[in-house]
PQR file of N, CA, C, O and H, with PARSE charges and radii, in Angstrom:
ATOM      1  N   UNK A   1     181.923   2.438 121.481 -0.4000 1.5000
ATOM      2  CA  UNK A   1     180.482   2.409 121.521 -0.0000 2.0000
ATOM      3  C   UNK A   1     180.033   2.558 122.969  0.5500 1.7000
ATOM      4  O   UNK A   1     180.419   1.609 123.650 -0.5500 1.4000
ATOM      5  N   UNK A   2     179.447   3.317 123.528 -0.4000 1.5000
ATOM      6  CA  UNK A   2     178.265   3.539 124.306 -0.0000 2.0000
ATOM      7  C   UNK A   2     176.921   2.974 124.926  0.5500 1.7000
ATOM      8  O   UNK A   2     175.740   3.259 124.722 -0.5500 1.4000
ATOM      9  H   UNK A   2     179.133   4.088 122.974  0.4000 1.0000
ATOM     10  N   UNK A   3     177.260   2.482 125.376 -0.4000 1.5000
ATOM     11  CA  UNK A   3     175.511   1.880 125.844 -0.0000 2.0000
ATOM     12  C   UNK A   3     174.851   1.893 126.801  0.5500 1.7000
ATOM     13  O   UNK A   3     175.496   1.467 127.759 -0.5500 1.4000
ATOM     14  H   UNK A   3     178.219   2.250 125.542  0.4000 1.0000
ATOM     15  N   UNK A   4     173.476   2.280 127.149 -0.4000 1.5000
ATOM     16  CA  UNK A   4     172.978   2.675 128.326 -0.0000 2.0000
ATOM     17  C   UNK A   4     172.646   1.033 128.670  0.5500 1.7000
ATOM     18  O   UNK A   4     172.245   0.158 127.902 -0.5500 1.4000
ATOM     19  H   UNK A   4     172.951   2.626 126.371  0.4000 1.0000
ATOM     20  N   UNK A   5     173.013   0.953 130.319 -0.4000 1.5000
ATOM     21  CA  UNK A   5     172.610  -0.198 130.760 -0.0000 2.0000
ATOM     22  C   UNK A   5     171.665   0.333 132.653  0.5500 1.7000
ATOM     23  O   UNK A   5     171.879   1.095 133.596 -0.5500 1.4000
ATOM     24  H   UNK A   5     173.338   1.664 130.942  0.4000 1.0000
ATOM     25  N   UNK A   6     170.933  -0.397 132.346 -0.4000 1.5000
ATOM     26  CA  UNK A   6     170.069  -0.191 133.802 -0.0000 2.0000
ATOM     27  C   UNK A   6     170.715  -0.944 134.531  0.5500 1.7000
ATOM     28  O   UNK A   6     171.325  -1.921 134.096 -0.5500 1.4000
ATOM     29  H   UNK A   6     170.759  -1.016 131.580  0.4000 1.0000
ATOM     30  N   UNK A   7     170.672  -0.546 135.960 -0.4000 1.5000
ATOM     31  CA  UNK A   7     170.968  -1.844 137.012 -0.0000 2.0000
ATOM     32  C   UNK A   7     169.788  -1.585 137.817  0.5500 1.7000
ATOM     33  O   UNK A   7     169.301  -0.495 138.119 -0.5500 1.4000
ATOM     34  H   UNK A   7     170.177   0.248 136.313  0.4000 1.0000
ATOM     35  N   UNK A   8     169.342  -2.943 138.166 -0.4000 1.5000
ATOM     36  CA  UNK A   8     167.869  -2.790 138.791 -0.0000 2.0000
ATOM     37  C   UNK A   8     168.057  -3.412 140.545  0.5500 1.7000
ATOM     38  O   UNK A   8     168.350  -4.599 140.401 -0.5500 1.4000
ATOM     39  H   UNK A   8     169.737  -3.829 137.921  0.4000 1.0000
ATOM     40  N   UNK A   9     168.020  -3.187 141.620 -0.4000 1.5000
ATOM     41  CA  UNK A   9     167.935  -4.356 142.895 -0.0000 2.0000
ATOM     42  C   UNK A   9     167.470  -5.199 142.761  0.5500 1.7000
ATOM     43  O   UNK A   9     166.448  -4.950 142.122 -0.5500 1.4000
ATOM     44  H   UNK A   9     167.782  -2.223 141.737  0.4000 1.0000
ATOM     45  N   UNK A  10     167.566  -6.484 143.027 -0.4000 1.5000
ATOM     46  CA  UNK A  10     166.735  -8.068 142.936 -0.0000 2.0000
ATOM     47  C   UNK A  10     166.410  -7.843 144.588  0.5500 1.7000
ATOM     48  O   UNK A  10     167.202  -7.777 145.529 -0.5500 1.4000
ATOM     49  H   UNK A  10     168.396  -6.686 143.546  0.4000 1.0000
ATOM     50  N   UNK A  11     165.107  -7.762 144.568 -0.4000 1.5000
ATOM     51  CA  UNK A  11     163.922  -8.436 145.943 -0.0000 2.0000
ATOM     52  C   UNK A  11     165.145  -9.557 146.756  0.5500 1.7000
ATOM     53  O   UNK A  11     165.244  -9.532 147.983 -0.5500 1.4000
ATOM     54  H   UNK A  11     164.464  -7.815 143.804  0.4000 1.0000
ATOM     55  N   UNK A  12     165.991 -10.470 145.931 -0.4000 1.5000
ATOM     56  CA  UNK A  12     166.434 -11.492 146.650 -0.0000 2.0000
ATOM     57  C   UNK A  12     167.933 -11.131 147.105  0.5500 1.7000
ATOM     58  O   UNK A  12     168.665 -11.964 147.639 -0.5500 1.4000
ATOM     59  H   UNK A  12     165.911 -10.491 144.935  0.4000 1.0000
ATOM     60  N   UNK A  13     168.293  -9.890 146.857 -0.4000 1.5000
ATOM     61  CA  UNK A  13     169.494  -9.707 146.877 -0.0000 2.0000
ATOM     62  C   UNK A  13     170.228  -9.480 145.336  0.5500 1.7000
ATOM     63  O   UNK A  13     169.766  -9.971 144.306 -0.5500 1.4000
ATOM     64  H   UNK A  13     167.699  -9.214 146.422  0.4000 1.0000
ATOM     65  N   UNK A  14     171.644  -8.511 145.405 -0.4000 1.5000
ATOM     66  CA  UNK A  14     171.997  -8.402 144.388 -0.0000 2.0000
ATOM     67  C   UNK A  14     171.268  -7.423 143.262  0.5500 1.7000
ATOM     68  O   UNK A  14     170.530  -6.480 143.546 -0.5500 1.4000
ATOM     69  H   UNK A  14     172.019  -8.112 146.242  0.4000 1.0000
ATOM     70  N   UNK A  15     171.655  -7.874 141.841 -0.4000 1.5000
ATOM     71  CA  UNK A  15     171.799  -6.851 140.898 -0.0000 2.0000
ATOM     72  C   UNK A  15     170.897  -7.456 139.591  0.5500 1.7000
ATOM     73  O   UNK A  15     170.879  -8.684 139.514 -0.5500 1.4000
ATOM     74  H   UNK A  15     172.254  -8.640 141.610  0.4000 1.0000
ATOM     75  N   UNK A  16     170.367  -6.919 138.857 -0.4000 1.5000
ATOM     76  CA  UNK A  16     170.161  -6.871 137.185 -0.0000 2.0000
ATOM     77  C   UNK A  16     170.252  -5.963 136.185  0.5500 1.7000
ATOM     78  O   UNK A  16     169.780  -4.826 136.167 -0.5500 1.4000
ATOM     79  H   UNK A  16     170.382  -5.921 138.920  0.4000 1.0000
ATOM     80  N   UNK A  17     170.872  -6.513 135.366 -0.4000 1.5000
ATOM     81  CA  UNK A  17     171.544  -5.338 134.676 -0.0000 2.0000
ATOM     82  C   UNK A  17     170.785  -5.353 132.976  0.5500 1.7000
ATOM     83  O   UNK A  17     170.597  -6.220 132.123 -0.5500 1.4000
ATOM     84  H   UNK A  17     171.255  -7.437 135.380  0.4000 1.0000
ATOM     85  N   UNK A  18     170.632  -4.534 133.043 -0.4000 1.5000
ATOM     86  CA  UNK A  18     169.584  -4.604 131.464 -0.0000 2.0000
ATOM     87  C   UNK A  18     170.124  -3.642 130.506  0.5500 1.7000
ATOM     88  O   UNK A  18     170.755  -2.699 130.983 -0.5500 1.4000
ATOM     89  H   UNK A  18     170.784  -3.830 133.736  0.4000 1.0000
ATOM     90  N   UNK A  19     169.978  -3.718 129.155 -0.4000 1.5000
ATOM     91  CA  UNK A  19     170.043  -3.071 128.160 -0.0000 2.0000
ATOM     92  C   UNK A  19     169.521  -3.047 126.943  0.5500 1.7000
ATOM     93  O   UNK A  19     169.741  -3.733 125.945 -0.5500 1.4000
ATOM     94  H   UNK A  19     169.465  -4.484 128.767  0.4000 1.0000
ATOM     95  N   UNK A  20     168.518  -1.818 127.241 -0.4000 1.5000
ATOM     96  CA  UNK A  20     167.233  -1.786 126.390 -0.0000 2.0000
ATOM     97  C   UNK A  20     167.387  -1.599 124.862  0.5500 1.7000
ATOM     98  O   UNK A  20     166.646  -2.003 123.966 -0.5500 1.4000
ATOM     99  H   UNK A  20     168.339  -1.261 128.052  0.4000 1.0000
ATOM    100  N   UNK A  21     168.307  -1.026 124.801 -0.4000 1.5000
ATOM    101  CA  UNK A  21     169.085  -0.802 123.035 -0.0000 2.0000
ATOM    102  C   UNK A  21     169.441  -2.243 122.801  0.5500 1.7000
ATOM    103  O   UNK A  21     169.891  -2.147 121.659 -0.5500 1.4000
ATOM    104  H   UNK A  21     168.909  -0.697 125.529  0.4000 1.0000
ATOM    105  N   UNK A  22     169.567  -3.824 123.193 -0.4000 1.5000
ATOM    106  CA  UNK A  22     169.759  -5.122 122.999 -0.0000 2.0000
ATOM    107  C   UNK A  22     168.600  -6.202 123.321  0.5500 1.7000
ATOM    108  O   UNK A  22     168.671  -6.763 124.414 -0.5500 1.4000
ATOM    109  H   UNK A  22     169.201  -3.902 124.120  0.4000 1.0000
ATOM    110  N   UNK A  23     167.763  -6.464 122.636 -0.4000 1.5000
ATOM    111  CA  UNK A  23     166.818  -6.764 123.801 -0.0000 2.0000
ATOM    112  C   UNK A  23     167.368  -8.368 123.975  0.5500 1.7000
ATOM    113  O   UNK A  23     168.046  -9.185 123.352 -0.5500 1.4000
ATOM    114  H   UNK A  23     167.705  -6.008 121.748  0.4000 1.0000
ATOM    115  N   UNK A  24     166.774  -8.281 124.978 -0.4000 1.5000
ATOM    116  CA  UNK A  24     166.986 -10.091 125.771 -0.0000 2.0000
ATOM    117  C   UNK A  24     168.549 -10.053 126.758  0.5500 1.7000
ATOM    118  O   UNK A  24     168.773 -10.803 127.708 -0.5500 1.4000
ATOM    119  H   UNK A  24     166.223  -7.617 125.484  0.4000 1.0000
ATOM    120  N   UNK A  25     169.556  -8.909 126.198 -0.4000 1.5000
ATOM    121  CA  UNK A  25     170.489  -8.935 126.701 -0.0000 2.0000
ATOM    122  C   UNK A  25     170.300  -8.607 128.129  0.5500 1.7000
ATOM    123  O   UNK A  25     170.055  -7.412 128.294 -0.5500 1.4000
ATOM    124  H   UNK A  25     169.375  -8.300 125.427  0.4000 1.0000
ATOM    125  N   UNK A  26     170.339  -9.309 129.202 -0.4000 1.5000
ATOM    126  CA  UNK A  26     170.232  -9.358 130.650 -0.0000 2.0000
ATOM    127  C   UNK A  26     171.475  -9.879 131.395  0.5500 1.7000
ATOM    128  O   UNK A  26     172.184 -10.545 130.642 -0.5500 1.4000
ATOM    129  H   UNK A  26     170.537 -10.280 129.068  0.4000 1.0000
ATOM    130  N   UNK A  27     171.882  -9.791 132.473 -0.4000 1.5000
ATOM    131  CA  UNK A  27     172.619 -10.354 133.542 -0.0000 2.0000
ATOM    132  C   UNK A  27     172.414  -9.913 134.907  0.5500 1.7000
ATOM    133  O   UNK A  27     171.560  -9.047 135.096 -0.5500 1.4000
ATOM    134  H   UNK A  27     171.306  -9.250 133.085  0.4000 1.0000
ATOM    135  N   UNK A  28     173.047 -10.361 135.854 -0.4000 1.5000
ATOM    136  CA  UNK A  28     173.052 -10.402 137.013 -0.0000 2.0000
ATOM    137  C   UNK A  28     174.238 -10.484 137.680  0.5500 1.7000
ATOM    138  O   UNK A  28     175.283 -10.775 137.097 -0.5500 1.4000
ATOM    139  H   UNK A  28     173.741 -11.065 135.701  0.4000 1.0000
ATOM    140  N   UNK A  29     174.162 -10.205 139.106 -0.4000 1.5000
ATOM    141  CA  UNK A  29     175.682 -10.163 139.733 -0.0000 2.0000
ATOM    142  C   UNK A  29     175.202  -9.780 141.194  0.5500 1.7000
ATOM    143  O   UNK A  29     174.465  -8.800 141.300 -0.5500 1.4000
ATOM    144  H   UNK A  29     173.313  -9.969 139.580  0.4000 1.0000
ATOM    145  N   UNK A  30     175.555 -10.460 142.283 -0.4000 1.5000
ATOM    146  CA  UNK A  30     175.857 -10.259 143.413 -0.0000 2.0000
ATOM    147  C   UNK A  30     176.006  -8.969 144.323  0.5500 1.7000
ATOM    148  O   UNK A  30     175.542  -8.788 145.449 -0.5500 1.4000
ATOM    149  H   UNK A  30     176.153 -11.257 142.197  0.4000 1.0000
ATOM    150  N   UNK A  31     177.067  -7.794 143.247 -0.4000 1.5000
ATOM    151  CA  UNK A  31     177.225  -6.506 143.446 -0.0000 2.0000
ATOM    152  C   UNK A  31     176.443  -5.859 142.605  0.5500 1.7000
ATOM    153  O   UNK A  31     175.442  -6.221 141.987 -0.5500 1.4000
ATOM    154  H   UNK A  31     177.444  -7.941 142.333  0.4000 1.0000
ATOM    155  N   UNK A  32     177.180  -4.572 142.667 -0.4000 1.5000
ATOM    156  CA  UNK A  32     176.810  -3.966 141.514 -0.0000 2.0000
ATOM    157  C   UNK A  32     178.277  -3.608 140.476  0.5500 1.7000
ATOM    158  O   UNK A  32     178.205  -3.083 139.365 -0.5500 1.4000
ATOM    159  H   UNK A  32     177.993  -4.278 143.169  0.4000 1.0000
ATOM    160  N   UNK A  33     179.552  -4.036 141.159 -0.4000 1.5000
ATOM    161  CA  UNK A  33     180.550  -4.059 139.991 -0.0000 2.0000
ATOM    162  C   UNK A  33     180.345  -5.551 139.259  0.5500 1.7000
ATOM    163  O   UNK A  33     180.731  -5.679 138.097 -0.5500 1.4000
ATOM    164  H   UNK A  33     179.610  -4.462 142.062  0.4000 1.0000
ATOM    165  N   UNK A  34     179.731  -6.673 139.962 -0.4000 1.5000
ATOM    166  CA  UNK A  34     179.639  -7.880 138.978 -0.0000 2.0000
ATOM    167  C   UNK A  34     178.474  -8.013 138.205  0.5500 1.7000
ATOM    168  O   UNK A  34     178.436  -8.891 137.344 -0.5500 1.4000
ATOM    169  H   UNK A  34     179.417  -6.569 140.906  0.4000 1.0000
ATOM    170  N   UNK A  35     177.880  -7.548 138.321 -0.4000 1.5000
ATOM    171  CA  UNK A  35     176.326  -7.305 137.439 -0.0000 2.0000
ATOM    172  C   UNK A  35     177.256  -6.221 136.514  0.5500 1.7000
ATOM    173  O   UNK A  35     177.083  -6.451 135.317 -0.5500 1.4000
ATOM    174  H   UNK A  35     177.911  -6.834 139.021  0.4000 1.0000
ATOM    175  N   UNK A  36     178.030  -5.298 136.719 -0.4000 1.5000
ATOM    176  CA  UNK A  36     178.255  -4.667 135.702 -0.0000 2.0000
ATOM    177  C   UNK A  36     179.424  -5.431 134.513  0.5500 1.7000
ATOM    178  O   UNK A  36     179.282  -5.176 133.317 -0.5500 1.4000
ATOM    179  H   UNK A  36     178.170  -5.111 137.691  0.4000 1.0000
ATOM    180  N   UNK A  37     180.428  -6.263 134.935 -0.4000 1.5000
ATOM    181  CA  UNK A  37     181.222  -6.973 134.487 -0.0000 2.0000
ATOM    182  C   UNK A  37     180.570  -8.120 133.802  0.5500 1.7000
ATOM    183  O   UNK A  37     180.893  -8.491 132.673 -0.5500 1.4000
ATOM    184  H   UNK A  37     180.544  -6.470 135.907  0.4000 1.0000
ATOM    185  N   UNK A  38     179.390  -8.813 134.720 -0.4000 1.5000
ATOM    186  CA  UNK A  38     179.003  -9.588 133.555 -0.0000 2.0000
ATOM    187  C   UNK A  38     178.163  -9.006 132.357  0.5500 1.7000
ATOM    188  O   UNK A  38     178.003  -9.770 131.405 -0.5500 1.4000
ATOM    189  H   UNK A  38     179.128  -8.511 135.636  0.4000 1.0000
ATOM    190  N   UNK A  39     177.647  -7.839 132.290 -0.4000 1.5000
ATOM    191  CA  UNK A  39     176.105  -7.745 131.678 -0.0000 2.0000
ATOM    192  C   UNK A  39     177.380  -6.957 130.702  0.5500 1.7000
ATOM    193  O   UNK A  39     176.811  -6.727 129.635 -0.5500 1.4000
ATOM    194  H   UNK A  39     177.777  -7.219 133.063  0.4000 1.0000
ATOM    195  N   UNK A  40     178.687  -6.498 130.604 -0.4000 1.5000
ATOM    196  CA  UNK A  40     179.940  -6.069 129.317 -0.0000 2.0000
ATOM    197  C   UNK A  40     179.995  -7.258 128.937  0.5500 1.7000
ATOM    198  O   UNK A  40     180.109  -7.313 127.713 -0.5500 1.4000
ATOM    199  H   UNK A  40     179.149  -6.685 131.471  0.4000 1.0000
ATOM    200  N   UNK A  41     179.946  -8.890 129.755 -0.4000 1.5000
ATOM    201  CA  UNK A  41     180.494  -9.891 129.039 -0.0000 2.0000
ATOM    202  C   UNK A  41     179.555 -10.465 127.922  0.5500 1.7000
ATOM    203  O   UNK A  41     179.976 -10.930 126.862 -0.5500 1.4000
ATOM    204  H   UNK A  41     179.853  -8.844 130.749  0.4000 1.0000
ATOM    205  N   UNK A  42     178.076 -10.370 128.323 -0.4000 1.5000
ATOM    206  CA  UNK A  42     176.870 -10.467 128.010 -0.0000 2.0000
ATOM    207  C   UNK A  42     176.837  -9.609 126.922  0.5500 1.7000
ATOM    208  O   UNK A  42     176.479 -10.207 125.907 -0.5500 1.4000
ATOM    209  H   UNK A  42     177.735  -9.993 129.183  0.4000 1.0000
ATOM    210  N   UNK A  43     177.114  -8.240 126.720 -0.4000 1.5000
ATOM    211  CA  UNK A  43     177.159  -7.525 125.370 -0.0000 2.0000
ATOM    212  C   UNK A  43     177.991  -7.739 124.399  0.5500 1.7000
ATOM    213  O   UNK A  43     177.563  -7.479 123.274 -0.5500 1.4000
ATOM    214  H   UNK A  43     177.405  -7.754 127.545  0.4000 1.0000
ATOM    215  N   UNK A  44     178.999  -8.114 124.487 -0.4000 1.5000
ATOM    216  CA  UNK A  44     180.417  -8.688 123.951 -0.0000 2.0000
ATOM    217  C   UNK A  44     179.518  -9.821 123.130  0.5500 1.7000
ATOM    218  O   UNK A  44     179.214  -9.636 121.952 -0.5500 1.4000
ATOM    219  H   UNK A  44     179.346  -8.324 125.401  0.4000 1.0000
ATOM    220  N   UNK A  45     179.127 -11.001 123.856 -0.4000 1.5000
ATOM    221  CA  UNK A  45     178.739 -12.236 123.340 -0.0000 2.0000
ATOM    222  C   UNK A  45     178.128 -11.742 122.104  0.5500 1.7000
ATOM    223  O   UNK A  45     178.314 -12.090 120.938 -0.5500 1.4000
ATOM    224  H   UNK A  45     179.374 -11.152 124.813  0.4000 1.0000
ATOM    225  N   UNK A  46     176.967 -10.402 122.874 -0.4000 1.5000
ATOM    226  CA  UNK A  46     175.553 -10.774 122.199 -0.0000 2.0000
ATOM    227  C   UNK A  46     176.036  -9.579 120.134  0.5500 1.7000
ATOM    228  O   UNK A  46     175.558  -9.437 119.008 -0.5500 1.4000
ATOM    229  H   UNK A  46     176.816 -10.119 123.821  0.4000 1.0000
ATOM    230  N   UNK A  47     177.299  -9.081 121.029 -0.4000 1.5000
ATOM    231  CA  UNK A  47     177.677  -8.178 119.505 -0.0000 2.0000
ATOM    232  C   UNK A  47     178.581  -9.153 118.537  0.5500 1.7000
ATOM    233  O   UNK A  47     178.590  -8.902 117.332 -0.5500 1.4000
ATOM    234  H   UNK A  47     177.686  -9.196 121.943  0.4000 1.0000
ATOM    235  N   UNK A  48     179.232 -10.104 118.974 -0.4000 1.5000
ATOM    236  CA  UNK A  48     179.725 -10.890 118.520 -0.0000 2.0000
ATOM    237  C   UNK A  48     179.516 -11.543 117.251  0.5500 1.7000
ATOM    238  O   UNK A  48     178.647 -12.388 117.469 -0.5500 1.4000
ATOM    239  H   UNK A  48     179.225 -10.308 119.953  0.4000 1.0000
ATOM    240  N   UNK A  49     179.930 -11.602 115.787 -0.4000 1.5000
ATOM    241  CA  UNK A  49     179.122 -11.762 114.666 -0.0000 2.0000
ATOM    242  C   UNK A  49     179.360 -13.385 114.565  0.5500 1.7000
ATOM    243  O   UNK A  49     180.491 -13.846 114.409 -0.5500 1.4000
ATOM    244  H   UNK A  49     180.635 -10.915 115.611  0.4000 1.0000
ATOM    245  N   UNK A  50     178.635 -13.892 114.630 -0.4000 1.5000
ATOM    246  CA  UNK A  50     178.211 -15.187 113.901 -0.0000 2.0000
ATOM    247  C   UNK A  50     178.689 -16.014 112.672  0.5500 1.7000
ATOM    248  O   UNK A  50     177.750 -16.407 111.979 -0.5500 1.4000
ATOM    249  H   UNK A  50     177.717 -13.518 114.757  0.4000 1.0000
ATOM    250  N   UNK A  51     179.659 -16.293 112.334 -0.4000 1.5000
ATOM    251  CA  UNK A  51     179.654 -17.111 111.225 -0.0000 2.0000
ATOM    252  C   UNK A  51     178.588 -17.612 110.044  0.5500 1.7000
ATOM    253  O   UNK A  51     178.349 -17.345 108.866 -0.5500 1.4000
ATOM    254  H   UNK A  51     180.421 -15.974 112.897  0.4000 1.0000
ATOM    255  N   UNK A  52     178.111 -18.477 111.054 -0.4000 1.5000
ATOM    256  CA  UNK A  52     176.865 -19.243 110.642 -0.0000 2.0000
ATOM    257  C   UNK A  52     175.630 -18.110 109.843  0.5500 1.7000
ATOM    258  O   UNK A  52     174.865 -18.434 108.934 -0.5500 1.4000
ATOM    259  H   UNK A  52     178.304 -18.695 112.011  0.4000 1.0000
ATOM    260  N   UNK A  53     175.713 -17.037 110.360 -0.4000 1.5000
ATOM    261  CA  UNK A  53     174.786 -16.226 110.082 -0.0000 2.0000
ATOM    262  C   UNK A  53     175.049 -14.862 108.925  0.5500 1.7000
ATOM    263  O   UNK A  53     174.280 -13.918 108.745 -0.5500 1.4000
ATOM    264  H   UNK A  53     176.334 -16.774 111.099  0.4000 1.0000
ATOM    265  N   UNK A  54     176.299 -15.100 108.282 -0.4000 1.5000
ATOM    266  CA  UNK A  54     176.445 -14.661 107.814 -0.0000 2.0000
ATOM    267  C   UNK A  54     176.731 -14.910 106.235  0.5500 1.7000
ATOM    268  O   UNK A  54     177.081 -16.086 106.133 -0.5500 1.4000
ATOM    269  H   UNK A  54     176.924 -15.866 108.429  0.4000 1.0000
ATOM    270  N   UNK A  55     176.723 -14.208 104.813 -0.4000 1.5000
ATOM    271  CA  UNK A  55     176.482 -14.712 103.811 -0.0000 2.0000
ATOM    272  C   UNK A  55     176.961 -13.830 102.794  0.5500 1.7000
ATOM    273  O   UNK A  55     176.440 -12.721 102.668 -0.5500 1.4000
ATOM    274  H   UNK A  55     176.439 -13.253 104.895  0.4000 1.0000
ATOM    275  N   UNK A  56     177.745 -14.140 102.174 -0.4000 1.5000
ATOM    276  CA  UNK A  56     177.939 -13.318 100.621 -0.0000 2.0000
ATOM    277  C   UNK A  56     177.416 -13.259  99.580  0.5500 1.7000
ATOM    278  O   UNK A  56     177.064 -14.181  98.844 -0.5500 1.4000
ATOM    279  H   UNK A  56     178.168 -15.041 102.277  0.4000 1.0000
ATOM    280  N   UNK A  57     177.348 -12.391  99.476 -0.4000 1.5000
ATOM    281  CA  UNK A  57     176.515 -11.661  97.480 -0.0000 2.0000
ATOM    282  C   UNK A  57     177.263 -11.580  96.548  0.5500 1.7000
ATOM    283  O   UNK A  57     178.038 -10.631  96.426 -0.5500 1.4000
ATOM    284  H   UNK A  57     177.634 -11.643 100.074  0.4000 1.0000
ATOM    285  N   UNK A  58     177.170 -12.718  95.564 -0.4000 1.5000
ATOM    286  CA  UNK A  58     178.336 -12.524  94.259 -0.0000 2.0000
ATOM    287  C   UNK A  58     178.649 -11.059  93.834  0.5500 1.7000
ATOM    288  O   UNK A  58     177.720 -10.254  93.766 -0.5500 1.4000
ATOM    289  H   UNK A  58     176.541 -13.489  95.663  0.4000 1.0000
ATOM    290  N   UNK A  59     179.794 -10.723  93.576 -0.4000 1.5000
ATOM    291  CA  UNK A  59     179.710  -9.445  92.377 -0.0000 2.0000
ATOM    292  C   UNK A  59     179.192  -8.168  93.385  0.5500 1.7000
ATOM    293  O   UNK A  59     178.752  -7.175  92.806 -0.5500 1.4000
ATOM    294  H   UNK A  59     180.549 -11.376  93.632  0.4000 1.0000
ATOM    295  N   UNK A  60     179.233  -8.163  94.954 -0.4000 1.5000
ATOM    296  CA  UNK A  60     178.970  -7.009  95.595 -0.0000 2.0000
ATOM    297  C   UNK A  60     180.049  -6.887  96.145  0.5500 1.7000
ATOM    298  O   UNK A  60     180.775  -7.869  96.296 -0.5500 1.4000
ATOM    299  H   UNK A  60     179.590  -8.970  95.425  0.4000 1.0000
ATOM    300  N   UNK A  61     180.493  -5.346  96.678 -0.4000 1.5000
ATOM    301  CA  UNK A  61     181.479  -5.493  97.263 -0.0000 2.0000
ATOM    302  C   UNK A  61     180.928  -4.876  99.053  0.5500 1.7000
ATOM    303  O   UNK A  61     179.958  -4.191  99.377 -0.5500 1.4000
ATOM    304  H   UNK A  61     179.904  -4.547  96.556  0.4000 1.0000
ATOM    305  N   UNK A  62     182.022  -5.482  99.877 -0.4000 1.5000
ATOM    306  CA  UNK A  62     181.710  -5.802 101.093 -0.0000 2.0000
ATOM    307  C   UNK A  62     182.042  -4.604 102.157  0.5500 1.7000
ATOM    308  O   UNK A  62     183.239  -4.471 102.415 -0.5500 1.4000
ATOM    309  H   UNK A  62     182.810  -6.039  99.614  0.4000 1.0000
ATOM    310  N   UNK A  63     181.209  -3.796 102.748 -0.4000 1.5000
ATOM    311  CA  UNK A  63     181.884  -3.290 103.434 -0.0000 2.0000
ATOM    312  C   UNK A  63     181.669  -3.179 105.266  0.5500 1.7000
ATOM    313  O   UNK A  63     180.798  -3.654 105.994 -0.5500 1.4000
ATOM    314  H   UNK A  63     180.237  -3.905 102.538  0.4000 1.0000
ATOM    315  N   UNK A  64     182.430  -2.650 105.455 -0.4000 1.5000
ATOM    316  CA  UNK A  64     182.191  -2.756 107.188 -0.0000 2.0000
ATOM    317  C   UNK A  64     181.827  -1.218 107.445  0.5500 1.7000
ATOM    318  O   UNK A  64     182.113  -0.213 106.793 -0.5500 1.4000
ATOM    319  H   UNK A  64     183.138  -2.264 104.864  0.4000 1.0000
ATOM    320  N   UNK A  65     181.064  -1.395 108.672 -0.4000 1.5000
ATOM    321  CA  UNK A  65     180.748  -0.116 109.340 -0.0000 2.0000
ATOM    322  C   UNK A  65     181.051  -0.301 110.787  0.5500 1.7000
ATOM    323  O   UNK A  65     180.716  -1.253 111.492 -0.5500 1.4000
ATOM    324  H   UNK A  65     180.831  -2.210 109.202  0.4000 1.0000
ATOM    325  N   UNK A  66     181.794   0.841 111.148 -0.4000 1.5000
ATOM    326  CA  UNK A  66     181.785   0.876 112.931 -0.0000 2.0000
ATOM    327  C   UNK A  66     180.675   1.578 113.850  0.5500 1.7000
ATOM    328  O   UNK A  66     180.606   2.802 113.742 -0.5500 1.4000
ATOM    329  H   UNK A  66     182.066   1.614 110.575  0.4000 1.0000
ATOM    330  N   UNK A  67     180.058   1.135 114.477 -0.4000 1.5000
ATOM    331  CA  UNK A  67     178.997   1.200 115.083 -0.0000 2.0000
ATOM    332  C   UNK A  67     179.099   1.531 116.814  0.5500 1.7000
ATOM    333  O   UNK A  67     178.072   1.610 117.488 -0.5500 1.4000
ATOM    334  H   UNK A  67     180.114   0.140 114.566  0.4000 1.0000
TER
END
């Protein structure tokens, strides 16, 4: 998978790294290779499926899609 991520300058120094196809998904980093390392760790989390949030339908059958 593919994803466009912005890196923006921070006024205070350093990096922000955004990705508008996720919203809320943000990070930051010092550089611009650690703004990029965290804001993969940050997408990871944020693709990460949930347990809790997930639920079965009697009598359907289940399938996966790669995305």
């Amino acid at each position: 998978m593919k994803l466009k991520v912005y890196l923006e300058q921070s006024e205070e120094g350093g990096y922000t790294a955004i990705v508008p196809s996720l919203p809320g998904c943000i990070s930051e980093g010092d550089t611009k290779e650690e703004a990029l390392k965290n804001i993969r760790e940050a997408i990871e989390l944020y693709l990460e499926p949930i347990e809790d949030d997930t639920f079965r339908v009697a009598h359907a059958e289940e399938v996966e899609l790669a995305i």
